[in-house]
Structures are given as structure tokens and as C-alpha cells.
PyMOL commands that place a pseudoatom at each C-alpha (Angstrom):
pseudoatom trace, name=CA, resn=UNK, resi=1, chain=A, elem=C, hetatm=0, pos=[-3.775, -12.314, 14.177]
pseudoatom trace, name=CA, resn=UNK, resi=2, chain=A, elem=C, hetatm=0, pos=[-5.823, -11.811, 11.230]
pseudoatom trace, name=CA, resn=UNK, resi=3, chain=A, elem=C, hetatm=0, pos=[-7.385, -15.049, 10.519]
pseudoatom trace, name=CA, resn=UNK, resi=4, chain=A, elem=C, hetatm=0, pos=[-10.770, -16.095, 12.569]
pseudoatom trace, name=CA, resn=UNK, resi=5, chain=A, elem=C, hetatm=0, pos=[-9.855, -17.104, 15.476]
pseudoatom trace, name=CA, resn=UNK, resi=6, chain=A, elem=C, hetatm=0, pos=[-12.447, -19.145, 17.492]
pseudoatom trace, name=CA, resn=UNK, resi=7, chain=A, elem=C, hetatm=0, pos=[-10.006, -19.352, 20.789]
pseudoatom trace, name=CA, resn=UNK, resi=8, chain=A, elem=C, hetatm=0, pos=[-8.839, -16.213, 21.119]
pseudoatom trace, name=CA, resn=UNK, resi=9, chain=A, elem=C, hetatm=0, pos=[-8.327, -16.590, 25.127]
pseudoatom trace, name=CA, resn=UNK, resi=10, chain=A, elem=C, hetatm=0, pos=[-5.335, -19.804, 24.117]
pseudoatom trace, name=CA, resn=UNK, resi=11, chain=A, elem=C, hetatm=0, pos=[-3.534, -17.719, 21.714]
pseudoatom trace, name=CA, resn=UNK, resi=12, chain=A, elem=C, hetatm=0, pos=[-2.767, -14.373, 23.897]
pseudoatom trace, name=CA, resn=UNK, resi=13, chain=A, elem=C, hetatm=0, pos=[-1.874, -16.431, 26.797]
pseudoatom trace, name=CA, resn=UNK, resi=14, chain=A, elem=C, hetatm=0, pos=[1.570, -17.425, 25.418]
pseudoatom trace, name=CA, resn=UNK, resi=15, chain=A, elem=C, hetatm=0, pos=[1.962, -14.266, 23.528]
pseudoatom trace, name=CA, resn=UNK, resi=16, chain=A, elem=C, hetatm=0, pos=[2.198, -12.150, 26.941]
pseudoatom trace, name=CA, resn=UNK, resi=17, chain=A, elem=C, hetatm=0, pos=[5.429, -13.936, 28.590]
pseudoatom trace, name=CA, resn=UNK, resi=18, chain=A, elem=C, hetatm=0, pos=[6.739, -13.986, 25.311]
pseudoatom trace, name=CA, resn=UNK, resi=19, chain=A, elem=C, hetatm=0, pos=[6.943, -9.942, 24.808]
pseudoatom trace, name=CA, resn=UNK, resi=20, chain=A, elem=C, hetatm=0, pos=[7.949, -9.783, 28.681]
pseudoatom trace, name=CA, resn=UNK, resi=21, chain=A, elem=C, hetatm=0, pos=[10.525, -12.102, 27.891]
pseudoatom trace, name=CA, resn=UNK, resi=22, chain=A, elem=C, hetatm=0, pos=[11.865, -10.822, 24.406]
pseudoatom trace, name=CA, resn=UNK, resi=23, chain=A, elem=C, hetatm=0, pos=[10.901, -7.027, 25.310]
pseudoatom trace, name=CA, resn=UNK, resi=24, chain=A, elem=C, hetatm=0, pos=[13.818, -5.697, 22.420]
pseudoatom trace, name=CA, resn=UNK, resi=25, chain=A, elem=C, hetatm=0, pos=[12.450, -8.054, 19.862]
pseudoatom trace, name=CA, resn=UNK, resi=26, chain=A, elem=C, hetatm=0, pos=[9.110, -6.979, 20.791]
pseudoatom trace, name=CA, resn=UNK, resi=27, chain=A, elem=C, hetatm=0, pos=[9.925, -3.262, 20.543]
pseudoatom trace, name=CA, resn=UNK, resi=28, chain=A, elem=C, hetatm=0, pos=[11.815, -3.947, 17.348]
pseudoatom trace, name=CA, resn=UNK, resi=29, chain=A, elem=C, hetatm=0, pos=[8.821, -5.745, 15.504]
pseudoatom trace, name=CA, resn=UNK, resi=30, chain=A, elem=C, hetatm=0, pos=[6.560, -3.231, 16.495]
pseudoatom trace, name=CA, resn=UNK, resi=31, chain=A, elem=C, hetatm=0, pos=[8.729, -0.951, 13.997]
pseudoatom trace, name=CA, resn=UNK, resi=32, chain=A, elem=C, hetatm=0, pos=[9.030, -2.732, 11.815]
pseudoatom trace, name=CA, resn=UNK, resi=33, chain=A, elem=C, hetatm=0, pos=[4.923, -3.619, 10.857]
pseudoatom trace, name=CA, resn=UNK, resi=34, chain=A, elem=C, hetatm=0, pos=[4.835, 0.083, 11.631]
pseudoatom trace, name=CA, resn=UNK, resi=35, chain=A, elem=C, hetatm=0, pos=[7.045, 1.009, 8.984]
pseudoatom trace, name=CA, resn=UNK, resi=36, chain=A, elem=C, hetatm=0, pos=[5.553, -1.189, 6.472]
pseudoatom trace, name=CA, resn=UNK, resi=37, chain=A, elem=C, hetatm=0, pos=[2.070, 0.408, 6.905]
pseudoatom trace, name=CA, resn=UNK, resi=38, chain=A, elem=C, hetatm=0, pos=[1.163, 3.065, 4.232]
pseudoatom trace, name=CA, resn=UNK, resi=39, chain=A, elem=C, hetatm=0, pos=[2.227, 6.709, 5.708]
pseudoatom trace, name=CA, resn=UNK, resi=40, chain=A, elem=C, hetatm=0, pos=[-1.383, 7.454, 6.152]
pseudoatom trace, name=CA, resn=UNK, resi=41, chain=A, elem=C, hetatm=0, pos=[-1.947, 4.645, 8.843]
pseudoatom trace, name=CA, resn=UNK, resi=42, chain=A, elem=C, hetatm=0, pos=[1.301, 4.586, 10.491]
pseudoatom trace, name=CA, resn=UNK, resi=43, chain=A, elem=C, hetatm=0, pos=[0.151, 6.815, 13.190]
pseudoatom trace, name=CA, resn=UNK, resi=44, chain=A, elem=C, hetatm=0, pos=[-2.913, 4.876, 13.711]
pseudoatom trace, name=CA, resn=UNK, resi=45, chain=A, elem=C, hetatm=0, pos=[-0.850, 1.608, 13.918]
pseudoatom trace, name=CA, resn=UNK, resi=46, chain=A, elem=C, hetatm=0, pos=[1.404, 3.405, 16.542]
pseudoatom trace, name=CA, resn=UNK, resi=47, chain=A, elem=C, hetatm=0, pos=[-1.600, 3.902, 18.360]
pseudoatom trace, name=CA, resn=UNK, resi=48, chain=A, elem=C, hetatm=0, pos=[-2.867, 0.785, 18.512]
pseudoatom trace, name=CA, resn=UNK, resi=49, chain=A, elem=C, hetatm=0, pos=[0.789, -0.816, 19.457]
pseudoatom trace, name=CA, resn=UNK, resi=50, chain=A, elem=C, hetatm=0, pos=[0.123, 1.991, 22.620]
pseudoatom trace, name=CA, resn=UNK, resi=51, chain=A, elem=C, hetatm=0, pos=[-2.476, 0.768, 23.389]
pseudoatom trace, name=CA, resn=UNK, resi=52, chain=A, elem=C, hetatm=0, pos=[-2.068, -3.337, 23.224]
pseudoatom trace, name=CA, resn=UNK, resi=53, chain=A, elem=C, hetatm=0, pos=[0.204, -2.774, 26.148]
pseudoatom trace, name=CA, resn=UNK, resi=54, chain=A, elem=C, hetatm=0, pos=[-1.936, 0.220, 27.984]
pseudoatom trace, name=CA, resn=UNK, resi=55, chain=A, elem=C, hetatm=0, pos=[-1.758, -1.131, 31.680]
pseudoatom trace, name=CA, resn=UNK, resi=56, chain=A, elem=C, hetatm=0, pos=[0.090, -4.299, 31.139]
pseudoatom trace, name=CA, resn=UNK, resi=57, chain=A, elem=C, hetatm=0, pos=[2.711, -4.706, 33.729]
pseudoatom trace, name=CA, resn=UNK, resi=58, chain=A, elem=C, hetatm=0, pos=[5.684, -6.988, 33.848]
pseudoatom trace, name=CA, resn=UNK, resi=59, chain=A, elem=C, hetatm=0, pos=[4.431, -9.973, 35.441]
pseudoatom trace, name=CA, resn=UNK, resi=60, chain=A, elem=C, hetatm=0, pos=[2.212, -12.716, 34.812]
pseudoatom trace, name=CA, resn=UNK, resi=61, chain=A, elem=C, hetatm=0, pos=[-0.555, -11.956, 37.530]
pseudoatom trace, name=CA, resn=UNK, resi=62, chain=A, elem=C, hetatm=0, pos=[-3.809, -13.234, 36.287]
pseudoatom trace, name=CA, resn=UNK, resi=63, chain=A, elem=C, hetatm=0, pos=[-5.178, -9.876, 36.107]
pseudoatom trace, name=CA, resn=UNK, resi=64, chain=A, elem=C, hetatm=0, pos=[-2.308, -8.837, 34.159]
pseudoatom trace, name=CA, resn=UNK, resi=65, chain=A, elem=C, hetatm=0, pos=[-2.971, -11.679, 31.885]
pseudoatom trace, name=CA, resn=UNK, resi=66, chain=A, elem=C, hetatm=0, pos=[-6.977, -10.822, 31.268]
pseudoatom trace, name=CA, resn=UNK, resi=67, chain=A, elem=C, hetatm=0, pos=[-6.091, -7.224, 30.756]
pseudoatom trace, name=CA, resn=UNK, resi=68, chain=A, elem=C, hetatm=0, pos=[-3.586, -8.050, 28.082]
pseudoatom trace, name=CA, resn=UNK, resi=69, chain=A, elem=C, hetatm=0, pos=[-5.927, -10.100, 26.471]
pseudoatom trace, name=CA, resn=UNK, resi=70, chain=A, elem=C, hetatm=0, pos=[-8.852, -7.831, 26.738]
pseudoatom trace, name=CA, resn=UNK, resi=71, chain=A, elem=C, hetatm=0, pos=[-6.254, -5.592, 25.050]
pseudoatom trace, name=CA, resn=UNK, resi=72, chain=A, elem=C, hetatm=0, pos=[-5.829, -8.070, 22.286]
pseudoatom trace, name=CA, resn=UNK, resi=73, chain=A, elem=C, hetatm=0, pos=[-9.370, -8.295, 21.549]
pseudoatom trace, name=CA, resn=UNK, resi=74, chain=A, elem=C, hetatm=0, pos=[-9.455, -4.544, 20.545]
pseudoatom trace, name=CA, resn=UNK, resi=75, chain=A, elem=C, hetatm=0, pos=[-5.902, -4.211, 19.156]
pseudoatom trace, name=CA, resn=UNK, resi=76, chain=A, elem=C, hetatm=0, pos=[-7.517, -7.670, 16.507]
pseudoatom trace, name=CA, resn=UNK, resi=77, chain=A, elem=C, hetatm=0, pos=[-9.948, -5.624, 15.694]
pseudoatom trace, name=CA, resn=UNK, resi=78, chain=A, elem=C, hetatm=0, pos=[-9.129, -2.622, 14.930]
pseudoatom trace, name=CA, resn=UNK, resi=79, chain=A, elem=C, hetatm=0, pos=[-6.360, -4.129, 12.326]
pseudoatom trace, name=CA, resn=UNK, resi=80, chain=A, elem=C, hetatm=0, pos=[-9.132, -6.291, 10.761]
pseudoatom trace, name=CA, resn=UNK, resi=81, chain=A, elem=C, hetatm=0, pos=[-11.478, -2.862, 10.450]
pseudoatom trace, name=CA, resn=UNK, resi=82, chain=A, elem=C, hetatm=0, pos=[-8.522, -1.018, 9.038]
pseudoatom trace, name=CA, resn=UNK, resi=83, chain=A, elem=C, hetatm=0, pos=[-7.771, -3.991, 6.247]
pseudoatom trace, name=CA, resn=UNK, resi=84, chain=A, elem=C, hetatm=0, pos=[-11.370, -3.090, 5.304]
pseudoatom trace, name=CA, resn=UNK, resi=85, chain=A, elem=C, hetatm=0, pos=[-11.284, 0.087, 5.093]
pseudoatom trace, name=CA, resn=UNK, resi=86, chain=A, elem=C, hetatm=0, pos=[-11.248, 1.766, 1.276]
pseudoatom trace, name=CA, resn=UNK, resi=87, chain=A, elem=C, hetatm=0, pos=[-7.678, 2.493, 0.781]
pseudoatom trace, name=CA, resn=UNK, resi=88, chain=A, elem=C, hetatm=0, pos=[-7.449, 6.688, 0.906]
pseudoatom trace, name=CA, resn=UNK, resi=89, chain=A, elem=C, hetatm=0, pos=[-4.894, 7.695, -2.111]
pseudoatom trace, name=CA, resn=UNK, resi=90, chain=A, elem=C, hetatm=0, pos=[-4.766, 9.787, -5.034]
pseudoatom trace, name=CA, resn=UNK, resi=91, chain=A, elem=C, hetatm=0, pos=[-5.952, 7.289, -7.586]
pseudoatom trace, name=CA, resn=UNK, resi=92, chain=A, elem=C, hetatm=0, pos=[-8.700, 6.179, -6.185]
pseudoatom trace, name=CA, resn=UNK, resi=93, chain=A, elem=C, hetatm=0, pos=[-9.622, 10.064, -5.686]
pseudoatom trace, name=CA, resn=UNK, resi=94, chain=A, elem=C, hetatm=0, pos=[-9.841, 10.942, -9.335]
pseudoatom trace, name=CA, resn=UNK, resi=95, chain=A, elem=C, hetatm=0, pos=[-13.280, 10.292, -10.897]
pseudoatom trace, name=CA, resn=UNK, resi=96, chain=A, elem=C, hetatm=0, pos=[-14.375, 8.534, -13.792]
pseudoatom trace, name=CA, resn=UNK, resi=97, chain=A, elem=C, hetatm=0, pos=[-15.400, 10.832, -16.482]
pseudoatom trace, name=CA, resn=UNK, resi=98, chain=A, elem=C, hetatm=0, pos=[-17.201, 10.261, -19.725]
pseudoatom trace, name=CA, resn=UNK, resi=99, chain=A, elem=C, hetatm=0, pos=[-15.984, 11.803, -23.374]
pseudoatom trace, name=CA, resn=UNK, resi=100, chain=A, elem=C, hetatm=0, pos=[-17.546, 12.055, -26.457]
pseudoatom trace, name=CA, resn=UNK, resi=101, chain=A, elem=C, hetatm=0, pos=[-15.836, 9.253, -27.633]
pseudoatom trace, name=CA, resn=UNK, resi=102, chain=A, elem=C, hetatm=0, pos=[-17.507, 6.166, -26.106]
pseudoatom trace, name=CA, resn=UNK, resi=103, chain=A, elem=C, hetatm=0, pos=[-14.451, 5.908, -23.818]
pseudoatom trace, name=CA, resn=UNK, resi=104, chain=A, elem=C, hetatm=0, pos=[-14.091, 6.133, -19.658]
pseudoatom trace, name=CA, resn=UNK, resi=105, chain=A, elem=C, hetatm=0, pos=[-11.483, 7.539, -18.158]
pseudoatom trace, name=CA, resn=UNK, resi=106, chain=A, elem=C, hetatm=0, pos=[-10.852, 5.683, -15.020]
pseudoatom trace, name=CA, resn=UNK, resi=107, chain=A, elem=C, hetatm=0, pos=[-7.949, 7.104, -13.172]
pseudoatom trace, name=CA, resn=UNK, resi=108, chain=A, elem=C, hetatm=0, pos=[-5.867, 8.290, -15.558]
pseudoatom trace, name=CA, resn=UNK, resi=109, chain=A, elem=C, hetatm=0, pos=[-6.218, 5.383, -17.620]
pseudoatom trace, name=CA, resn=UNK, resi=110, chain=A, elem=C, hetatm=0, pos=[-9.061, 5.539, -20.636]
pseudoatom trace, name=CA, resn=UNK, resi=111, chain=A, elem=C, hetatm=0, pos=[-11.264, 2.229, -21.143]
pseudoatom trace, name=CA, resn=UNK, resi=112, chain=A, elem=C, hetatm=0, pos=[-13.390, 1.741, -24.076]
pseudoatom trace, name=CA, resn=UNK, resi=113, chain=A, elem=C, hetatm=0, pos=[-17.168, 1.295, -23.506]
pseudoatom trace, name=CA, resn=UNK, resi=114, chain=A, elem=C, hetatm=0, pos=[-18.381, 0.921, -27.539]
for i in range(1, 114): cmd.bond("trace and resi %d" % i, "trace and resi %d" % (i + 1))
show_as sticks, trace
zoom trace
């Protein structure tokens, strides 16, 4: 899922029978990578969980099967775009600050600089 992937179309076309098939499983690994995301992107994981399977209904129709994977695409990429993204938390909030001293203070934690 997060590795480049130059057939993208030959990996989701197993992966749809298999969450029809093993819907619990499914439901029960979606919390589970939900619940390992930082709080701050748990709701935006949700989300995109929502809407991997927006529109998918349980059969294998061909049109069922291109939607899924159309669904893929976008659920891929926005995972990938959030890996990227700066990580938002208080430590990486606090500023570096100069002293007197020839020192930086760099989250709470002072480095030398003379």
C-alpha cells in the first residue's frame, strides 16, 4: 500500500473479494490501523476507511470492481500525502531560541554552537 506500485489495477483486484469475503476481519483491521494513528489523524484515517468503500456494493460486478479501485487510487494517496506531512505536536511547536551563552535551545533541549 505504501510502496510504488507500478500495477496498481492487479493488486486491488484480489483485495475486493477478499474484504467481501472476510467483512469482520476487514472491519476489525480497519480499527485497528485506526487506533494506531496519532490522535490527531485518527479522524482523518476514519475518513478515508469511509470512503475506500463509498459505493462499493457486495458483489463482484465489473463496475463494482473499477469503482473500488478508483477508490483505492485516492484512499493510496491520501495515506502517502499524510506520511509526508510535518508531524503537528508540541515539540516541534516550540522555537529555537538563542542565549547569551553561545548555546540553542532546540525544544527544550540546549545545544552548544561555540
Amino acid at each position: 500500500m505504501f510502496e510504488d506500485c507500478r500495477n496498481q489495477w492487479s493488486m486491488s483486484r484480489p483485495l475486493l473479494p477478499l474484504i467481501l469475503l472476510n467483512n469482520e476481519y476487514f472491519h476489525q483491521l480497519r480499527q485497528q490501523i485506526i487506533s494506531q494513528q496519532a490522535p490527531d489523524k485518527q479522524n482523518a484515517m476514519s475518513q478515508w476507511f469511509d470512503n475506500l468503500m463509498e459505493g462499493i456494493e457486495p458483489n463482484l460486478l465489473t463496475k463494482n470492481r473499477d469503482k473500488f479501485t478508483q477508490n483505492l487510487s485516492v484512499f493510496r494517496r491520501d495515506i502517502n500525502e499524510s506520511l509526508k506531512a510535518p508531524i503537528s505536536s508540541a515539540s516541534s511547536s516550540s522555537s529555537s531560541t538563542n542565549n547569551s551563552s553561545g548555546s540553542v535551545n532546540v525544544g527544550g533541549n540546549e545545544m552548544i554552537t561555540s
